[in-house]
C-alpha positions as CSV (number, residue, x, y, z in Angstrom):
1,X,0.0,0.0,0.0
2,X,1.9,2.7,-0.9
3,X,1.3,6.6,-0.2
4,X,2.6,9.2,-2.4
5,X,1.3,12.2,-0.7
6,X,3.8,10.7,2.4
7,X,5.2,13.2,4.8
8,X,3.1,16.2,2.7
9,X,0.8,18.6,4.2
10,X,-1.8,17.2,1.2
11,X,-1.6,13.5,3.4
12,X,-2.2,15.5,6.6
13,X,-5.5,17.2,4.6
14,X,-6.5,13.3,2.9
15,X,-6.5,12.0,6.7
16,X,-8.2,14.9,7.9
17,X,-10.9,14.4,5.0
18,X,-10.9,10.6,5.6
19,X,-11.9,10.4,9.0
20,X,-14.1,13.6,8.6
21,X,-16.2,11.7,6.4
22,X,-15.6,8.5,8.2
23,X,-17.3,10.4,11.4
24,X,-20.1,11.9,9.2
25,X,-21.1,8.9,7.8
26,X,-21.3,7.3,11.6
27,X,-23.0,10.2,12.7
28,X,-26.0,10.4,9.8
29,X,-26.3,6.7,10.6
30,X,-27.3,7.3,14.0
31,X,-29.1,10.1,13.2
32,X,-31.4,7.9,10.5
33,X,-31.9,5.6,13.7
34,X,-33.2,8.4,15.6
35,X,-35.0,9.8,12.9
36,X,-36.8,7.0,12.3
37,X,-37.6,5.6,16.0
38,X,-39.6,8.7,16.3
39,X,-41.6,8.6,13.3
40,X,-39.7,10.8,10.7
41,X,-39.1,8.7,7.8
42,X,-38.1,11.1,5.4
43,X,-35.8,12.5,7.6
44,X,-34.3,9.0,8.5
45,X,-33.9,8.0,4.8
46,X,-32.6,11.4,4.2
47,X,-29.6,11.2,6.6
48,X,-28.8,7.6,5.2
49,X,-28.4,8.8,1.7
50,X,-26.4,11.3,3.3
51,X,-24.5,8.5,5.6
52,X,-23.9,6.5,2.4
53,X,-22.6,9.8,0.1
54,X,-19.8,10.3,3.0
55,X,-19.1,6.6,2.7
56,X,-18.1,6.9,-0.9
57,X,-16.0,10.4,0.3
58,X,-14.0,8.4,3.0
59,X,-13.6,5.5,0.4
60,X,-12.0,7.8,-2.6
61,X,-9.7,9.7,0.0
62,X,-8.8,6.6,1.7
63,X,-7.8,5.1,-2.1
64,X,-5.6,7.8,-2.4
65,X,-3.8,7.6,0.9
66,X,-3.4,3.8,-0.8
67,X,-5.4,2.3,2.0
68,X,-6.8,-0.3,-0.1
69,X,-5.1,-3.5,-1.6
70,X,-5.4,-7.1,-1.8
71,X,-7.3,-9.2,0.8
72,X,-4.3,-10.6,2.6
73,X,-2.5,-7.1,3.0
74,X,-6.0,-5.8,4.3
75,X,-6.4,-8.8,7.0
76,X,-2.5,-7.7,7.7
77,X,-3.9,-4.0,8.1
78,X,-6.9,-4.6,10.0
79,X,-5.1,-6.5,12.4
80,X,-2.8,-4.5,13.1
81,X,-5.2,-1.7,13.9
82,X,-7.0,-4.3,15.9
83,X,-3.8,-4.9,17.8
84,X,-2.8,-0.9,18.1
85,X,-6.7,-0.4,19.8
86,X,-6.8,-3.2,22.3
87,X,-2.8,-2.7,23.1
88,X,-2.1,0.5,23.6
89,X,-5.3,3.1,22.6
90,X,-8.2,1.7,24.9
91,X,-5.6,0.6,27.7
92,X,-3.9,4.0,28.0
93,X,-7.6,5.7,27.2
94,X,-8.7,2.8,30.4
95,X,-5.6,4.3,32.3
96,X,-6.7,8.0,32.2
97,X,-10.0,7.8,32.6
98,X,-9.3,6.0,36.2
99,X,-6.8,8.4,36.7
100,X,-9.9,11.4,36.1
101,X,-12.2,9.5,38.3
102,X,-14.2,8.4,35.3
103,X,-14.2,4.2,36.6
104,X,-17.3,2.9,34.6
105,X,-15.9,4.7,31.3
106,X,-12.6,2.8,32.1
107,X,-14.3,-0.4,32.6
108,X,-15.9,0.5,29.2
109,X,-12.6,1.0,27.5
110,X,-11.1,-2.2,28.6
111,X,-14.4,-4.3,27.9
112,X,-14.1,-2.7,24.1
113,X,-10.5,-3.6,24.2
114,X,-11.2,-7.1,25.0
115,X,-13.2,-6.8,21.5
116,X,-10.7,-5.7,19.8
117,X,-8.3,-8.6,20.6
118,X,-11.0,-11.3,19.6
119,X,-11.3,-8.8,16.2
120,X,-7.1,-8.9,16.0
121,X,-7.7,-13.3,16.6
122,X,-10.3,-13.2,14.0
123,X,-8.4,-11.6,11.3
124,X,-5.2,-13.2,11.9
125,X,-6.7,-16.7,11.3
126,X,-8.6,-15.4,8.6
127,X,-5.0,-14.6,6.8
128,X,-3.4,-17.7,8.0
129,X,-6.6,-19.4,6.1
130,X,-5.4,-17.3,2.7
131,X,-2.0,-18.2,3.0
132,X,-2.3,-21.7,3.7
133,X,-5.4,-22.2,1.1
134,X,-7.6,-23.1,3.8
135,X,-10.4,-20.7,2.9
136,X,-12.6,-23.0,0.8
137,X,-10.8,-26.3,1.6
138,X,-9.9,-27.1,4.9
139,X,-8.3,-30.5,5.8
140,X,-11.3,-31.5,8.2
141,X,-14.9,-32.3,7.8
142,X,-17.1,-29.0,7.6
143,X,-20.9,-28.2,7.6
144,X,-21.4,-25.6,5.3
145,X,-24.1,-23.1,5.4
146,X,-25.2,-21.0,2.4
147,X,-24.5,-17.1,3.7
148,X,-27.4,-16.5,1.3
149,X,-30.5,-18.9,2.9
């Protein structure tokens, strides 16, 4: 995955736009939820056309920061992130909110970060099956269900 805009102000803007977008698009999700718990379905479809316009912003900035590739270099990527969250961000986030008094946010922190390592598992099996071929083979009997039915 490789960035040419690397170490440029222009990569500091793409980010910038990337997780703008990326936060929008969260946002108008909820908002359609709202929206459309209390009866305004207009307004609910609205914000998830909206939601789904900032999905496709995130998507072409995060294509040119060269965020997307093959499937085995994005299992590689999302766990890593997975592994950066449960290691270090939600433990030191844990950490200061027990510091600042704030005990049931930490205990939410560290109950997302147990998440996250199960997510890191997930995807790191998921590559081992790629690289080994063990996606649509494996050497023991399966039951398979259709994802479909």
């Amino acid at each position: 995955m490789s960035n040419k805009y690397e170490g440029t102000q222009t990569e500091k803007n793409l980010r910038a736009a990337f997780s703008g977008e990326s936060e929008a698009r969260n946002k108008y999700t909820y908002f359609a939820s709202v929206a459309k718990k209390e009866g305004y379905e207009q307004i609910s479809a609205l914000f998830t056309k909206t939601a789904d316009n900032e999905k496709e912003h995130a998507k072409m900035w995060f294509k040119e920061l060269g965020g997307l590739a093959n499937t085995p270099a994005n299992l590689e990527s999302a766990a890593d992130g997975e592994n950066y969250e449960w290691t270090d961000m939600y433990a030191g986030f844990a950490k200061t909110a027990e510091e600042e008094g704030f005990t049931e946010l930490a205990a939410k922190f560290r109950a997302v970060a147990e998440i996250e390592k199960h997510h890191e598992e997930r995807y790191r099996a998921l590559l081992k099956n790629v690289e080994t071929s063990q996606v649509f083979e494996k050497s023991e009997v399966k039951v398979w269900e259709c994802r479909n039915c």
